[in-house]
N, C-alpha and C positions, 0 to 999 in steps of 0.2 A: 732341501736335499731331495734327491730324485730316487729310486730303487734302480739300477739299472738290471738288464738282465739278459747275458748273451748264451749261447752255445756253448761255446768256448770256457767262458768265467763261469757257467752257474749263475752262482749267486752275488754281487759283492756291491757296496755304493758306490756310486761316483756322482759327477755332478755334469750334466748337460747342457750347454749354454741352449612315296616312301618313306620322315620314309628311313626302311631301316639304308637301301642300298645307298643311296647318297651319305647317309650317314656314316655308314661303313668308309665309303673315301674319304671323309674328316676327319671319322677318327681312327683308321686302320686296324680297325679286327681290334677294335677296344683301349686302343693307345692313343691319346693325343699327342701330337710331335709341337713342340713348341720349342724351336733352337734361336738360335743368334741371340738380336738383344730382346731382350723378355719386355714378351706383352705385359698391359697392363693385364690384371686378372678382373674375372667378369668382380658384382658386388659379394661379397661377402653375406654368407648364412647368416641370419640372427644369431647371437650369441645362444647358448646352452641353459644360462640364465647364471645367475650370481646369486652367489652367497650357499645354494642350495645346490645339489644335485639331483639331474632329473630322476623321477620313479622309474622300475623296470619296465617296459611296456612289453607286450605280447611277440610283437613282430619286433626283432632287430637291424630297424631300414639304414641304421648306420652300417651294415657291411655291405649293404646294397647300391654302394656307391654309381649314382647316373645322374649325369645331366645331358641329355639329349640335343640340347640348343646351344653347348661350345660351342664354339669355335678357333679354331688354330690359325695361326698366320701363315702364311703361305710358305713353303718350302723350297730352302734355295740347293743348288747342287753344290754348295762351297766344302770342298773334302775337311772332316773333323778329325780328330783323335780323342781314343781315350788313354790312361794309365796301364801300360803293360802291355801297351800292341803297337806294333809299325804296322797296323792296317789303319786305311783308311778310308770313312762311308760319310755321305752326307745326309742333311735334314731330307731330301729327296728320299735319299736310299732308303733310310731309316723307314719310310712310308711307302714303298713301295711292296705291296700284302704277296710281293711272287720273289723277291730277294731278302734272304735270312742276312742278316750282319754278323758275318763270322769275324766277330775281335779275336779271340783267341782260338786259332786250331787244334795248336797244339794240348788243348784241354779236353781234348775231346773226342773220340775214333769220327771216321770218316764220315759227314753228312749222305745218309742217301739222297736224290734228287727231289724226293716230294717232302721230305724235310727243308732244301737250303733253296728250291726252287718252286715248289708245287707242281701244279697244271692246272693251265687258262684253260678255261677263263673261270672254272666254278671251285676248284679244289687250292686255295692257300697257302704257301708256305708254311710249314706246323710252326719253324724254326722263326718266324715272323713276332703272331703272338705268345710263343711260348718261348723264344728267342731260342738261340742256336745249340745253346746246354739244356735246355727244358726247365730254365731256372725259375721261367714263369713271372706273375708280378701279383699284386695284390686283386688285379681285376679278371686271374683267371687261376687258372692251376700252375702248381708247378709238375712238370712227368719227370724230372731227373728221379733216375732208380726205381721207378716205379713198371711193377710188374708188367709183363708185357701181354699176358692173355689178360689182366685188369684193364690195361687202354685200349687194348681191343675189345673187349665186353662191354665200356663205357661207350666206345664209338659204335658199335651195334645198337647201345639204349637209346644213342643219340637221334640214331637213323630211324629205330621202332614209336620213338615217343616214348617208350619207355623210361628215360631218360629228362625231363622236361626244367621249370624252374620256378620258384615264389618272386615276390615283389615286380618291381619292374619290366618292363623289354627290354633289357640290357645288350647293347651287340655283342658284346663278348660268346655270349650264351647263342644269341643269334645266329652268328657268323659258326659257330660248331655245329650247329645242328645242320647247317647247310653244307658246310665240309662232308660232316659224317654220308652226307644222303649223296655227296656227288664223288666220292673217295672210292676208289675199288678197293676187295678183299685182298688183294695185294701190295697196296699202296698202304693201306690199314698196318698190316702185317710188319714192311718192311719200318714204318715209322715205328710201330711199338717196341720194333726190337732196339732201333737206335737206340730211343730213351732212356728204355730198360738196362741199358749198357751202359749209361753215362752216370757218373759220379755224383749225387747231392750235394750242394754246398750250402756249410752254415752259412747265410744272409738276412736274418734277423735278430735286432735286440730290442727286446723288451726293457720297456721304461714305466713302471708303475710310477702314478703322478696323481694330483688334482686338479693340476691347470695344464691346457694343452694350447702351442700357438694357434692360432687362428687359420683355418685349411678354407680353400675353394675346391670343389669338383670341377676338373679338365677330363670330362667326356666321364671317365670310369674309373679313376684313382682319384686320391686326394693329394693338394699340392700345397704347404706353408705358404702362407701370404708372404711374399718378401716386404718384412718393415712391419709385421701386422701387430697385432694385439696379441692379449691367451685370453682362455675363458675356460670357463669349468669343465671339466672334460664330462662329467655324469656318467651315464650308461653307456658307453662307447669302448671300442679301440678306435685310436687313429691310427692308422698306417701309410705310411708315406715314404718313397725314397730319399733316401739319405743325398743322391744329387741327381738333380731331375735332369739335367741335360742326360748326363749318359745314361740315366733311365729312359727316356724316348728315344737315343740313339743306339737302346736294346743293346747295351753292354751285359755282359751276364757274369760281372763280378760287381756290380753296382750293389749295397747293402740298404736295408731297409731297418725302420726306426717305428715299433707298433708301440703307442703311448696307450696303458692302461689302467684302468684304476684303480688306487694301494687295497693290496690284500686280493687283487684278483689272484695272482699266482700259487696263491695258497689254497686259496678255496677250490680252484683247479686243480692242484694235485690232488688233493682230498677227492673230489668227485671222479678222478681217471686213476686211479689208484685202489683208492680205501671208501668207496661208496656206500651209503647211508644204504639201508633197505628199504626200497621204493623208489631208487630218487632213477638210479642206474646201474648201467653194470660195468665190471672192472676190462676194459680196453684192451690191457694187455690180452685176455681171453680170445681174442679174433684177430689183433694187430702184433702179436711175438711180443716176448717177455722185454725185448729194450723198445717197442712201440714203431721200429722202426720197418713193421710189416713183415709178409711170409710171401712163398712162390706164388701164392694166389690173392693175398690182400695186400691189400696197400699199407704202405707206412705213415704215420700223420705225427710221428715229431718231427722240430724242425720247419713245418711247412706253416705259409701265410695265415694268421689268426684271422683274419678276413675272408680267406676262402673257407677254411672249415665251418666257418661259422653258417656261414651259406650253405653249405654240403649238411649238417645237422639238420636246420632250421628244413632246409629239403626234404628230408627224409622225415620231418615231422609234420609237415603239412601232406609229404603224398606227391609231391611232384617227381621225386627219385622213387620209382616205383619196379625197380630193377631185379637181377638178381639177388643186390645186397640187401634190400629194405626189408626182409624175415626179421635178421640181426639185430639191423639198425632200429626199425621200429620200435626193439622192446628198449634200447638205449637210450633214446629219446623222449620217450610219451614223456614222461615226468619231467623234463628236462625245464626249468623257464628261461626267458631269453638272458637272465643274468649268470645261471648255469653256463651256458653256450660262450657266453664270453669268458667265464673264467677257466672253461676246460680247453680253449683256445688259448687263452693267454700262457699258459702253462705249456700246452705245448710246443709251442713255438718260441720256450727256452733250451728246448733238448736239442740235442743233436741227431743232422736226419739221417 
């Protein structure tokens, strides 16, 4: 039996069956598009190991998801659909870093044009990799509801450096700082308010487990082997869409599925809640009493355990050097990377 854990339900069981630029065109601003009939997937990670689960290590390069040397199959223009739209975008579209895939309009106030269009040839569609609700995926942020002088101060850190990142060169990270520096204070402005506007939606359930299917990296997310194996899941979240086609063709009701492991949830509320002395300090205190942020911070229930974990580990190493890092720093020093995962897994059962 599995723990499952959504938004929604709370708590309850169930049971679960260059070069960056070149790279940028494969994997578009950090998505690989893999539609029609499905590639084979590149080899498979070494297993985790059996019988044991791994020790905590220092860095948590499990949310650092990158493999630089995907590759995608080529992209056809054949119009798709998904569940709940009479629109219709193809594997083309879907990769196209200057056209947002608006599935549903009606879920959303009006895109401005450097949201659903960008401007060539330097500044990105936001609605691209953040999709058209700002629902975001596991290999970037989500900005639905999220303050609008916050994405504007982050897109400032973006543009000063102040802003930077651990592990990898991931394009994700890449392709923002490149936005940030070729966006004008206007273009800035009018994308923060959009986001700022749009509604959060629950789209994660947490699954506390010991054994997770078998995942390859497709560019910057992770994708279940079709047919694979499980293996221990150890020190990890895996996060993965619940269906990858309309995850690449940037549906923004598409849900995700972060396998964690048992008793993370617990020990996560514990530390974002009711903190030990010395370990850190209680969240609520800077993020509003439901977590779900103030006019000026951001909200962090709800949102990808795989980004926050990154957003932490950031601001513990020095790369997020911003306005926020005063706060953050004293939140973190104590924090180890198995902390980080369980104050992640926790909240990414709340509602955002």
């Amino acid at each position: 039996m599995l723990r499952v854990f959504t938004a929604a339900s709370g708590c309850r069981r169930g049971v679960i069956a260059g070069r960056v630029a070149s790279r940028l065109l494969l994997i578009t601003g950090a998505l690989v598009v893999v539609l029609g009939a499905a590639p084979a997937p590149p080899a498979v990670e070494p297993p985790v190991g059996t019988g044991s689960p791994l020790a905590e290590t220092e860095f948590p390069a499990w949310a650092y998801a990158w493999e630089p040397d995907y590759r995608a199959p080529p992209a056809d223009n054949l119009p798709q659909s998904v569940p709940g739209s009479s629109r219709r975008f193809s594997a083309a579209d879907a990769r196209n870093l200057f056209l947002a895939p608006d599935w549903h309009p009606a879920d959303h106030p009006r895109m401005p044009r450097v949201v659903a269009r960008g401007r060539r040839p330097a500044v990105r569609a936001c609605g691209v990799c953040h999709r058209a609700e700002g629902t975001g995926g596991p290999e970037n942020s989500s900005l639905a509801g999220l303050p609008a002088s916050y994405i504007v101060r982050q897109m400032t850190e973006f543009k000063s450096g102040a802003r930077t990142f651990s592990g990898p060169r991931r394009s994700p990270v890449l392709l923002m700082i490149a936005v940030a520096k070729a966006a004008t204070d206007a273009e800035v402005r009018e994308a923060a308010a959009y986001f700022a506007a749009v509604r959060p939606k629950p789209l994660i359930k947490v699954v506390e487990t010991d054994v997770v299917p078998q995942t390859y990296i497709a560019g910057s997310f992770r994708v279940i082997v079709p047919g694979g194996g499980r293996e221990p899941i150890g020190p990890r979240i895996i996060e993965v869409p619940a269906d990858v086609r309309r995850f690449e063709l940037r549906d923004t009701r598409v849900t995700f599925r972060a396998f964690a492991p048992r008793g993370s949830i617990t020990r996560g509320a514990a530390l974002v809640n009711r903190p030990r002395a010395g370990t850190t300090v209680t969240c609520a205190r800077c993020h509003g009493a439901d977590l779900k942020g103030t006019a000026q911070v951001p909200g962090i229930a709800g949102r990808s355990p795989s980004y926050l974990v990154r957003q932490l580990q950031d601001f513990k190493s020095g790369a997020r050097r911003g306005e926020g890092r005063p706060q953050m720093a004293a939140t973190v020093e104590h924090l180890s990377s198995g902390d980080m995962l369980a104050v992640a897994a926790y909240l990414a059962t709340l509602a955002p």
